[in-house]
Structures are given as C-alpha cells and as structure tokens.
C-alpha positions as CSV (number, residue, x, y, z in Angstrom):
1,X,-17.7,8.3,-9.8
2,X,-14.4,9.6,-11.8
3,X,-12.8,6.7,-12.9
4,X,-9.7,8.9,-14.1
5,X,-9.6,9.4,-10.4
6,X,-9.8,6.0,-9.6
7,X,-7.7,4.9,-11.5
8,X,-4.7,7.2,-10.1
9,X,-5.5,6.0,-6.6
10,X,-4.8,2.6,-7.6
11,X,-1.7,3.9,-9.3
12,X,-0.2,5.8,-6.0
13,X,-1.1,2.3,-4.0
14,X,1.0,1.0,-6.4
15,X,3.8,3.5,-5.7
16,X,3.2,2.8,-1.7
17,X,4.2,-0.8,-2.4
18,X,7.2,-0.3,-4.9
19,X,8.2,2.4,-1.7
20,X,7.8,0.0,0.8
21,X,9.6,-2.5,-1.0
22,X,12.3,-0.2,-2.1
23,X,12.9,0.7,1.9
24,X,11.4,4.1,1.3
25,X,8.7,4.8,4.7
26,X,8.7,8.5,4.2
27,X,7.4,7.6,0.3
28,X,5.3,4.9,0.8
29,X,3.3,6.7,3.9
30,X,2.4,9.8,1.0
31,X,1.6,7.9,-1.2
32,X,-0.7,5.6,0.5
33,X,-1.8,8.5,1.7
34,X,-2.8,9.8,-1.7
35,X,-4.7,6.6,-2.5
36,X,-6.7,6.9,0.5
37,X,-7.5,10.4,-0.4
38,X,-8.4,9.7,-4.1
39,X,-10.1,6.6,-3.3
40,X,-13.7,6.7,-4.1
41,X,-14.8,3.1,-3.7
42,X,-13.0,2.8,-0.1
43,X,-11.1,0.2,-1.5
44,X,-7.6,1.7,0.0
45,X,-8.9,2.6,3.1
46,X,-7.7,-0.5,5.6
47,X,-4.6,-0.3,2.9
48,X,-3.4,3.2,3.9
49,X,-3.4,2.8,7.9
50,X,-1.4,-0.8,6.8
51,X,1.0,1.1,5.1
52,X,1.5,3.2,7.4
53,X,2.2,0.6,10.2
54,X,5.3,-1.2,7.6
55,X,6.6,1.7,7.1
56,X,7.0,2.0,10.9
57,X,8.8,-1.6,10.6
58,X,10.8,-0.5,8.3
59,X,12.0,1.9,10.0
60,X,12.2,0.1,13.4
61,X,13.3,-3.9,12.3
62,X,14.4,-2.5,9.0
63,X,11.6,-5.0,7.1
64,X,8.3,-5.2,6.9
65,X,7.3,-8.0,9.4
66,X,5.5,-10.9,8.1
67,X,2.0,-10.3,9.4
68,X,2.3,-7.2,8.1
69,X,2.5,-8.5,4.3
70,X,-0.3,-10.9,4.6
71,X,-2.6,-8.2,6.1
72,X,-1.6,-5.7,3.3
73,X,-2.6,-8.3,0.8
74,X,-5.3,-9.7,2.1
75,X,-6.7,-5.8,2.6
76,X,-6.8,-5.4,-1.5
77,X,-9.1,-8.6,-1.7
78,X,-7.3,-10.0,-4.4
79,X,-6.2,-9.1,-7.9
80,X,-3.1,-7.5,-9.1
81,X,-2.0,-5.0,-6.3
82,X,-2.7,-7.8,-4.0
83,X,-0.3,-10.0,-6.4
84,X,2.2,-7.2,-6.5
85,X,2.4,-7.3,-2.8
86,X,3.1,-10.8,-3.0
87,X,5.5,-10.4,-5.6
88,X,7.4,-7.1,-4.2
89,X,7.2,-7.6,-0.6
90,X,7.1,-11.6,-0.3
C-alpha cells in the first residue's frame, strides 16, 4: 500500500465535502470521484456514489437532504471526515 496515495484520497474526500458544502455538484462529484479512484483500503467507496447522490440534491432542492448527511457520515465510520461532515454540511 502507498500511503502517499492514501493519504491524497482522503484529501480529495475532503475537497468533495468542502464542494458540497460550498454548493459546488460539478466539484464535489470529481473529486469524490478521485478518492474513489485513489482509494486503496475501500474506505471511500459507499462515500463516492453518496456524493454523487447530494450533489444531485443540490442541484434539484438546492441542499443536500437530511438523510443524505447522515448516510455520508455514517459511510466514513467515524473520525475526522466524518466530523467534517458534521461540521460542513450539518
């Protein structure tokens, strides 16, 4: 495993959620996209296809809805992203 690697896949997850909370779909679905794809552990794989799905909402409702949040958080199993969810998206 490369954790250089890893470690920028948690990095563009974290850009999907600053996108997503900024409004930005178009940004969020790359770079969730990009997490998936540099994701060695699997650990952004539920998290991309989530991403994907608010930025529909965003797009749609104009906010992510709030089923949407809690699934997104709950699909980091804890820790910081999961708190930055929490914290960016509410």
């Amino acid at each position: 495993m490369d954790g250089q690697q890893q470690r920028r896949a948690l990095t563009a997850a974290e850009s999907a959620v600053r996108a997503l909370a900024a409004g930005d779909a178009a940004r969020a679905r790359v770079a969730a996209q990009k997490a998936a794809s540099l994701d060695q552990l699997m650990v952004y794989a539920a998290f991309a296809g989530l991403v994907r799905r608010a930025a529909g909402e965003i797009e749609q409702l104009g906010a992510v809805a709030p089923e949407t949040k809690v699934a997104l958080r709950d699909s980091l199993g804890g820790g910081p992203l999961a708190a930055a969810v929490e914290e960016l998206l509410g």
